[in-house]
N, C-alpha and C positions, 0 to 999 in steps of 0.2 A: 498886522494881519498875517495869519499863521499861511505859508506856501502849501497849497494842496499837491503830496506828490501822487504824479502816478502810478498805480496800483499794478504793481508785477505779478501778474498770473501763481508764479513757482514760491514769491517769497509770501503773499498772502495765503496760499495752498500750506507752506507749511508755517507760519504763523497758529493756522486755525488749529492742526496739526499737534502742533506745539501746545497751545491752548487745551487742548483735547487732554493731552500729557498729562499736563497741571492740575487739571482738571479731576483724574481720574486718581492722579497721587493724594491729593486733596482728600478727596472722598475715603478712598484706603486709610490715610493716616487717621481720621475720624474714625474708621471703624477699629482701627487697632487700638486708640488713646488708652482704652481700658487692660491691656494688656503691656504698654510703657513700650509699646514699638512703633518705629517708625516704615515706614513702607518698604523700602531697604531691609530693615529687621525682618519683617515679616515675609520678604521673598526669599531670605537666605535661612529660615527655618522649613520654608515651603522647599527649599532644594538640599537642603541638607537630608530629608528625610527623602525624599524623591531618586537623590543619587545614592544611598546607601551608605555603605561603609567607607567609600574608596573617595572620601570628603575632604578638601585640600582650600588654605586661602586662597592658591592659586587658581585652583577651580572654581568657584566662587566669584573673583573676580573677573574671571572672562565668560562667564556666566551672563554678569548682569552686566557686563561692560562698564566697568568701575576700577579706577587705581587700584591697584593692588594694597596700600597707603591705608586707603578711605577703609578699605573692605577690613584689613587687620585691625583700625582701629573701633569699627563697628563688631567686634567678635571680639574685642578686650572687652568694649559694654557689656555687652549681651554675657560672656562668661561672668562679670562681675555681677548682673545681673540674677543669675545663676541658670541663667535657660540653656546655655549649652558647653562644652569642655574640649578644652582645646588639650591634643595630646600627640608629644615629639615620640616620630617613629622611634623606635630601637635602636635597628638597623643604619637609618638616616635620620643623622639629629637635627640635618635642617628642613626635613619633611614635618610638617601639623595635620595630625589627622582632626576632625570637627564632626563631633557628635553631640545629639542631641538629651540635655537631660531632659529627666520625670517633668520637669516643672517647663522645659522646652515644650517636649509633647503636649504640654496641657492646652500653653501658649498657643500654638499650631492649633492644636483642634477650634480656640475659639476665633482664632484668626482666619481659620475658613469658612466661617458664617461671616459673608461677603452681603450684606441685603443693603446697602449701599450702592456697590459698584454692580451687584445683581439688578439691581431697583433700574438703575441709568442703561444698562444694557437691552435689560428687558423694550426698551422704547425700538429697538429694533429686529423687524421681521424677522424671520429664518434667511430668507432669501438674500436681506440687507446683510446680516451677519456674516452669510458665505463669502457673499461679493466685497467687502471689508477685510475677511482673514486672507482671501486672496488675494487682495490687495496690499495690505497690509506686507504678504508673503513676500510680492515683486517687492518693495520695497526697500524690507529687510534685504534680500539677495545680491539687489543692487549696491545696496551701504556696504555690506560686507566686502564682496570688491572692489570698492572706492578704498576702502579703506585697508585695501591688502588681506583680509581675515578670511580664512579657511571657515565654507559653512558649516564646517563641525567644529567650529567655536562656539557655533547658538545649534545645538542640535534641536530644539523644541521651543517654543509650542510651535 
Protein backbone atom coordinates (compact mmCIF):
# COMPACT_ATOMS: atom_id res chain seq x y z
CA UNK A 1 0.00 0.00 0.00
CA UNK A 2 1.28 3.08 -1.49
CA UNK A 3 2.09 6.06 1.63
CA UNK A 4 -0.26 8.93 1.08
CA UNK A 5 1.98 12.04 1.33
CA UNK A 6 0.91 15.25 2.37
CA UNK A 7 -0.11 17.75 0.09
CA UNK A 8 2.19 20.94 0.30
CA UNK A 9 0.22 24.03 -0.56
CA UNK A 10 3.56 25.83 -2.76
CA UNK A 11 4.78 22.41 -4.39
CA UNK A 12 0.95 21.37 -5.58
CA UNK A 13 0.52 25.20 -6.53
CA UNK A 14 3.27 24.77 -8.85
CA UNK A 15 2.94 21.29 -10.01
CA UNK A 16 -0.59 22.55 -11.35
CA UNK A 17 1.44 25.40 -12.69
CA UNK A 18 3.70 23.28 -14.26
CA UNK A 19 0.97 21.10 -15.75
CA UNK A 20 -0.49 24.37 -17.16
CA UNK A 21 3.08 24.66 -18.93
CA UNK A 22 2.94 21.31 -20.64
CA UNK A 23 -0.18 21.85 -21.33
CA UNK A 24 -0.06 24.92 -23.29
CA UNK A 25 3.33 23.78 -25.13
CA UNK A 26 1.36 20.66 -26.06
CA UNK A 27 -1.30 22.43 -27.61
CA UNK A 28 1.30 25.11 -29.50
CA UNK A 29 3.46 22.22 -30.87
CA UNK A 30 -0.04 20.80 -32.40
CA UNK A 31 -0.64 23.87 -33.95
CA UNK A 32 2.77 24.42 -35.45
CA UNK A 33 3.12 20.43 -36.63
CA UNK A 34 2.18 21.67 -39.99
CA UNK A 35 4.76 24.19 -40.41
CA UNK A 36 7.90 21.34 -38.81
CA UNK A 37 8.20 23.67 -35.55
CA UNK A 38 8.46 23.11 -32.59
CA UNK A 39 7.22 25.64 -29.72
CA UNK A 40 10.65 26.98 -29.26
CA UNK A 41 10.89 27.32 -33.08
CA UNK A 42 7.90 29.14 -33.31
CA UNK A 43 8.62 31.71 -30.42
CA UNK A 44 12.09 32.48 -31.74
CA UNK A 45 10.49 33.36 -35.34
CA UNK A 46 7.83 35.38 -33.25
CA UNK A 47 10.97 37.43 -31.64
CA UNK A 48 13.10 37.57 -34.33
CA UNK A 49 10.65 39.61 -36.30
CA UNK A 50 9.37 41.48 -33.18
CA UNK A 51 13.08 42.64 -32.15
CA UNK A 52 14.14 43.62 -35.66
CA UNK A 53 17.38 43.82 -37.00
CA UNK A 54 19.51 44.00 -33.87
CA UNK A 55 18.82 39.76 -33.55
CA UNK A 56 21.58 37.92 -31.75
CA UNK A 57 21.76 33.99 -30.46
CA UNK A 58 22.50 35.73 -27.38
CA UNK A 59 19.47 37.53 -27.30
CA UNK A 60 17.39 34.86 -28.06
CA UNK A 61 18.51 32.95 -25.57
CA UNK A 62 17.92 35.19 -22.49
CA UNK A 63 14.75 35.81 -24.18
CA UNK A 64 13.12 32.53 -23.56
CA UNK A 65 15.46 31.56 -20.83
CA UNK A 66 17.28 28.62 -22.73
CA UNK A 67 21.16 27.71 -22.91
CA UNK A 68 22.60 29.55 -25.12
CA UNK A 69 23.60 25.62 -26.50
CA UNK A 70 19.96 24.50 -27.06
CA UNK A 71 19.03 27.94 -28.72
CA UNK A 72 22.26 27.84 -31.40
CA UNK A 73 21.48 24.31 -32.11
CA UNK A 74 17.64 25.19 -32.64
CA UNK A 75 18.67 27.96 -35.43
CA UNK A 76 21.25 25.47 -37.14
CA UNK A 77 17.69 23.57 -37.87
CA UNK A 78 15.53 26.16 -38.47
CA UNK A 79 18.50 27.69 -40.99
CA UNK A 80 18.81 24.28 -42.59
CA UNK A 81 15.32 24.25 -42.62
CA UNK A 82 15.52 27.35 -44.62
CA UNK A 83 13.14 29.63 -42.51
CA UNK A 84 15.89 31.82 -41.38
CA UNK A 85 19.80 33.01 -41.80
CA UNK A 86 22.22 33.29 -39.72
CA UNK A 87 24.85 36.10 -40.49
CA UNK A 88 28.56 36.97 -38.88
CA UNK A 89 28.89 40.69 -38.36
CA UNK A 90 31.64 42.32 -40.37
CA UNK A 91 33.08 44.13 -37.96
CA UNK A 92 32.77 41.29 -35.08
CA UNK A 93 33.22 37.95 -36.46
CA UNK A 94 32.03 36.57 -33.27
CA UNK A 95 28.69 38.54 -33.30
CA UNK A 96 25.48 36.41 -35.56
CA UNK A 97 23.11 38.66 -36.64
CA UNK A 98 19.41 36.16 -37.22
CA UNK A 99 17.05 37.12 -39.77
CA UNK A 100 14.15 35.94 -40.99
CA UNK A 101 13.73 34.34 -44.59
CA UNK A 102 10.63 34.71 -47.39
CA UNK A 103 9.83 31.12 -46.20
CA UNK A 104 10.41 32.22 -42.21
CA UNK A 105 7.88 35.01 -42.80
CA UNK A 106 5.56 32.59 -44.32
CA UNK A 107 6.11 30.14 -41.28
CA UNK A 108 5.25 33.15 -38.74
CA UNK A 109 2.24 34.27 -40.37
CA UNK A 110 0.66 30.61 -40.11
CA UNK A 111 2.08 30.20 -36.78
CA UNK A 112 0.12 33.06 -35.58
CA UNK A 113 -3.21 31.39 -36.22
CA UNK A 114 -3.15 30.32 -32.52
CA UNK A 115 -7.17 28.71 -32.51
CA UNK A 116 -5.71 26.20 -30.23
CA UNK A 117 -4.19 27.98 -27.55
CA UNK A 118 -6.83 30.84 -28.46
CA UNK A 119 -9.59 27.99 -28.12
CA UNK A 120 -8.21 27.20 -24.16
CA UNK A 121 -7.71 30.72 -23.29
CA UNK A 122 -10.82 31.87 -24.32
CA UNK A 123 -12.51 29.75 -21.21
CA UNK A 124 -11.38 32.74 -19.32
CA UNK A 125 -13.31 36.07 -18.40
CA UNK A 126 -11.61 39.33 -18.97
CA UNK A 127 -11.52 39.83 -15.39
CA UNK A 128 -9.87 36.16 -14.94
CA UNK A 129 -7.37 36.99 -17.54
CA UNK A 130 -6.27 40.38 -15.93
CA UNK A 131 -6.01 38.77 -12.41
CA UNK A 132 -3.63 35.73 -14.10
CA UNK A 133 -1.28 38.31 -16.10
CA UNK A 134 -0.89 39.98 -12.99
CA UNK A 135 -0.22 37.29 -11.34
CA UNK A 136 1.59 35.70 -13.50
CA UNK A 137 3.59 39.33 -13.56
CA UNK A 138 4.59 38.93 -9.48
CA UNK A 139 5.72 35.86 -10.34
CA UNK A 140 7.96 36.45 -13.08
CA UNK A 141 9.46 39.44 -10.98
CA UNK A 142 10.06 37.33 -8.05
CA UNK A 143 11.95 34.48 -10.28
CA UNK A 144 14.01 36.97 -11.79
CA UNK A 145 15.55 37.94 -8.38
CA UNK A 146 15.77 34.62 -7.24
CA UNK A 147 17.53 34.09 -9.68
CA UNK A 148 20.01 37.15 -9.82
CA UNK A 149 18.41 38.48 -13.51
CA UNK A 150 17.96 41.98 -14.43
CA UNK A 151 14.05 42.53 -15.42
CA UNK A 152 15.29 43.65 -18.58
CA UNK A 153 16.32 40.30 -19.32
CA UNK A 154 12.42 39.58 -20.03
CA UNK A 155 11.29 42.97 -21.14
CA UNK A 156 7.78 41.61 -22.23
CA UNK A 157 5.01 40.42 -22.44
Amino acid sequence: MAQQIKADKDYTLLTSLLQVADIFVKVRERELLPQNLSATGGAILFLVEAMGKDVTPAKISRMLLREPHSISGILMRMEKNGLLKRTKNMERKNLIRITLTAKGENALKQAMKKSGTTHVLSKLTEEQRSKLKQSLSVLKEAGMKELHLSPKALPWP
